[in-house]
C-alpha positions in Angstrom: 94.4 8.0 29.5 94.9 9.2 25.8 95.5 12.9 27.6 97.9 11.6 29.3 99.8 10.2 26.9 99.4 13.2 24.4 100.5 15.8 27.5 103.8 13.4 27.7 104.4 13.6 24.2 104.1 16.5 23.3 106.3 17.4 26.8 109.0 14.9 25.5 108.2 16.6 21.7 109.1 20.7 23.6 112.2 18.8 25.0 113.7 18.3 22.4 114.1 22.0 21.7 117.8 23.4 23.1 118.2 26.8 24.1 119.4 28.0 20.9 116.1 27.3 18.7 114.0 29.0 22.2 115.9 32.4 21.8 115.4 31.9 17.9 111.7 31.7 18.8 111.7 34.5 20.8 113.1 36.9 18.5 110.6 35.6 15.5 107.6 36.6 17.9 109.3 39.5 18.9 109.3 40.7 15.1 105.6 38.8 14.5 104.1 41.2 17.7 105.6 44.4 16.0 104.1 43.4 12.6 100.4 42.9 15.0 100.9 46.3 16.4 101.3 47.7 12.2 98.2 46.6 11.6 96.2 49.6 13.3 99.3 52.3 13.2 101.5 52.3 10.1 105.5 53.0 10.7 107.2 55.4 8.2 110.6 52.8 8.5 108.9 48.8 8.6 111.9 47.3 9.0 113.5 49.6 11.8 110.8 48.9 13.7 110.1 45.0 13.6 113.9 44.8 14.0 114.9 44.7 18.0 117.1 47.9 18.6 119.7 46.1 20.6 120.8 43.7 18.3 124.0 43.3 16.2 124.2 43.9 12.5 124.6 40.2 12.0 122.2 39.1 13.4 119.8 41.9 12.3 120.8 40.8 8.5 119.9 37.1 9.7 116.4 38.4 10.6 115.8 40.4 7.8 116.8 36.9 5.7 114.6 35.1 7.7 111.7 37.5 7.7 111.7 38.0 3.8 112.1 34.1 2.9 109.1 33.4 5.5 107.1 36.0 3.4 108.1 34.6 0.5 107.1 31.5 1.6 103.8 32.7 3.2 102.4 34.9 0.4 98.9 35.1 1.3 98.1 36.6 -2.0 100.2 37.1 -5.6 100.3 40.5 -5.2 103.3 40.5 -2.9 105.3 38.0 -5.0 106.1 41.0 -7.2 108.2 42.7 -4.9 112.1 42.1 -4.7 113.2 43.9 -1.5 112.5 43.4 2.1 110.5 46.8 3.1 108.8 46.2 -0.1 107.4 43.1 0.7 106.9 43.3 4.4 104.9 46.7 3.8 102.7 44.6 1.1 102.3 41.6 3.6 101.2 43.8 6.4 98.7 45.0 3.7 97.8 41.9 2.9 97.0 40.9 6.7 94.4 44.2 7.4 92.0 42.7 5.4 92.1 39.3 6.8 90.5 38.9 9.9 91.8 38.7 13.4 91.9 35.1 14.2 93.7 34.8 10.8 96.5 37.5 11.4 96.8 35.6 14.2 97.6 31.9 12.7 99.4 33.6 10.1 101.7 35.7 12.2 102.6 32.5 14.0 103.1 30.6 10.9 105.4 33.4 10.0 106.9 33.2 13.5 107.6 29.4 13.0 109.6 29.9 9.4 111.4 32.0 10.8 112.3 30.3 13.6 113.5 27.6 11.2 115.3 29.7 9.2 117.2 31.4 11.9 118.1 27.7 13.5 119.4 26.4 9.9 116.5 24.4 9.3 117.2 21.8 11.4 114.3 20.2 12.0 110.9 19.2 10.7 108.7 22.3 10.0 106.1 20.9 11.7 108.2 20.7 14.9 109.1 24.6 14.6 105.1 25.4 14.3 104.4 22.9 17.2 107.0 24.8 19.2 106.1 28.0 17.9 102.1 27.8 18.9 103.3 26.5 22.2 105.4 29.3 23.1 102.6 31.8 21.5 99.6 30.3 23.9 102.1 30.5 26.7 102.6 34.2 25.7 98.8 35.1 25.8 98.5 33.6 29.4 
């Protein structure tokens, strides 16, 4: 009974999402799995290569905004809140995020996944919403 009600909750919760904050989603995860695949090869150009190729400038400027005010947001150690420009901070978080281990890259790449998400959909909703949605979609993912 109380699974029940929780399964139609949380259904009615992932409703309330539009299309707009799902492609939002799936660019942030698309960024998050690129920074995963870092971890064991380092890239000479970070932010070429978390950036999707196909994308406009526009919207590759919005990511880049997103991605460094997540970081920001997400510092998992003071080190990295020395740094003032994008590369230099997502090289330093990558860092960061070898020596952690894997189940906590993992909940931190989604966390990173889910402020971005916000940031790229204007902050619309509650945070807590975005990281609902954003561990949904993630799960769904590793199906």
């Amino acid at each position: 009974m109380i699974c029940t009600k929780m399964r139609s909750r949380f259904k009615r919760v992932l409703q309330q999402f539009d299309k707009y904050v799902d492609e939002h989603i799936n660019t942030a995860l698309q960024v998050t799995t690129a920074l995963k695949q870092m971890l064991s090869s380092p890239v000479a150009d970070v932010v070429t290569a978390l950036i999707p190729g196909e994308l406009d400038n526009l919207l590759r400027q919005r990511i880049l905004i997103a991605l460094e005010r997540a970081i920001t947001i997400l510092t998992i150690t003071e080190q990295c809140k020395k740094y003032a420009g994008t590369k230099e901070k997502v090289c330093c978080f990558i860092e960061q995020l070898k020596v952690q281990s894997p189940e906590l890259q993992d909940a931190l790449l989604q966390k990173l996944a889910a402020l971005m998400t916000s940031e790229l959909d204007g902050n619309r909703l509650r945070q807590s919403l975005y990281d609902l949605y954003t561990q949904a979609k993630y799960a769904a993912s590793k199906q």
